[in-house]
C-alpha positions in Angstrom: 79.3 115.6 100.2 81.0 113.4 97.7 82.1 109.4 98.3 84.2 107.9 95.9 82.1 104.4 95.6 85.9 102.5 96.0 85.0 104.2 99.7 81.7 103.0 99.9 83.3 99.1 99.1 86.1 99.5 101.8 83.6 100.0 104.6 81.4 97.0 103.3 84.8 94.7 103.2 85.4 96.1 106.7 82.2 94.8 107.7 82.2 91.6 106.1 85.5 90.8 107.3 84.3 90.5 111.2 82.5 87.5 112.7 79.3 89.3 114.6 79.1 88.7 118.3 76.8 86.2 119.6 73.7 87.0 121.0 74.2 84.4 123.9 77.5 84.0 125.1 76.3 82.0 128.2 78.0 79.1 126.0 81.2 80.9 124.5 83.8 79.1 124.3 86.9 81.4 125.3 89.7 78.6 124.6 92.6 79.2 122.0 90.6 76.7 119.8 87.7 75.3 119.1 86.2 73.3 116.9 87.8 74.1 113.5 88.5 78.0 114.6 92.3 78.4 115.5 92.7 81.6 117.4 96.2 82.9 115.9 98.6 83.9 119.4 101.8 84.0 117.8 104.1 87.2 117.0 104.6 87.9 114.4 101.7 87.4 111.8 102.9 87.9 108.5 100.2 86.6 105.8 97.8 84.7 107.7 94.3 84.5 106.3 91.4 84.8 108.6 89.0 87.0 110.3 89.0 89.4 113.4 86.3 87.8 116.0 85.8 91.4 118.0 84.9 93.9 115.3 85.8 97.7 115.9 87.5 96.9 118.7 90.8 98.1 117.9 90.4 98.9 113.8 91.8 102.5 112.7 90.4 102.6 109.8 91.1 101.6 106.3 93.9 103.9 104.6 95.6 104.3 102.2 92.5 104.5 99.6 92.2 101.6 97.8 93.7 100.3 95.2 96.6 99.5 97.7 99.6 97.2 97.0 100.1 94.9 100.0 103.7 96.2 100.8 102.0 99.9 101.0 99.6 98.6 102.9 102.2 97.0 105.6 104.6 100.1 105.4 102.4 102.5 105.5 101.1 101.3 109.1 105.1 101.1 110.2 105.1 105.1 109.3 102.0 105.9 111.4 102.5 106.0 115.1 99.3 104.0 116.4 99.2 101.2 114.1 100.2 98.0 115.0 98.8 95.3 112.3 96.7 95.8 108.9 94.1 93.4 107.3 94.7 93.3 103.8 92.4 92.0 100.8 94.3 91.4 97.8 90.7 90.8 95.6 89.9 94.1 96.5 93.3 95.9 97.0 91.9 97.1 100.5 94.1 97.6 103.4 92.5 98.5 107.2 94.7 99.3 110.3 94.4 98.2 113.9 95.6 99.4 116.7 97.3 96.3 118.2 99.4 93.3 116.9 97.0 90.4 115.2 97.8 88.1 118.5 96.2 90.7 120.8 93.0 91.1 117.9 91.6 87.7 118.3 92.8 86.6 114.4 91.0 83.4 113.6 92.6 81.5 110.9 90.8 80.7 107.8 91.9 79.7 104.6 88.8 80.8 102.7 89.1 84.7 104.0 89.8 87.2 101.6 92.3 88.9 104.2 95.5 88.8 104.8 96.8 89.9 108.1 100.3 91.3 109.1 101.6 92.8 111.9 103.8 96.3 111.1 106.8 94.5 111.6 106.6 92.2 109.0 107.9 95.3 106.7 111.4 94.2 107.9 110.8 90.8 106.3 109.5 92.3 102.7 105.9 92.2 103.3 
């Protein structure tokens, strides 16, 4: 079996772009904010930067193959029936689908992420 190594660097970006789960949540702190996190809760997200806090727990996958342009990224989720919201890394030209708007997928904001994250319906506004 052959794997295009562009494949090989989506699934590493996938991974990266997550925040593991603690190993003692005892002391989790389940507010909207804490510290310097902002949990996003909003609808829609169009082109907030940040990271997912639960990884896997709603991603697709990452389609189209990179390279991507972001407005393929965001209107090629609007076409397919299960995806609600797409990560997108413009470094990389990587684009991963989830299964749920980006206020249900516990989006933390951060200006120093790589991804950008829109929910399907930002199409209409000419993401």
């Amino acid at each position: 079996m052959f794997f295009h190594p562009l494949t090989a660097l989506a699934v590493l970006l996938v991974v990266v772009n997550a925040r593991p789960a603690p190993q003692d949540t005892s002391n989790l702190d389940l507010s909207i904010s804490s510290g310097n996190e902002t949990r996003i809760t909003t609808f829609p997200v169009c082109g907030t930067l940040g990271f997912t806090e639960v990884p896997g727990d709603n991603e697709i996958g990452v389609w189209p193959p990179p390279p991507v342009s972001r407005h393929v990224c965001v209107s090629s989720c609007h076409r397919n029936g299960t995806c609600k919201a797409v990560s997108y890394a413009k470094q990389y030209k990587l684009c991963s689908y989830y299964s749920k708007y980006m206020k249900d997928d516990h989006l933390i904001e951060d200006g120093s992420s790589n991804f950008e994250h829109y929910d399907e319906v930002c199409r209409k506004r000419g993401y």
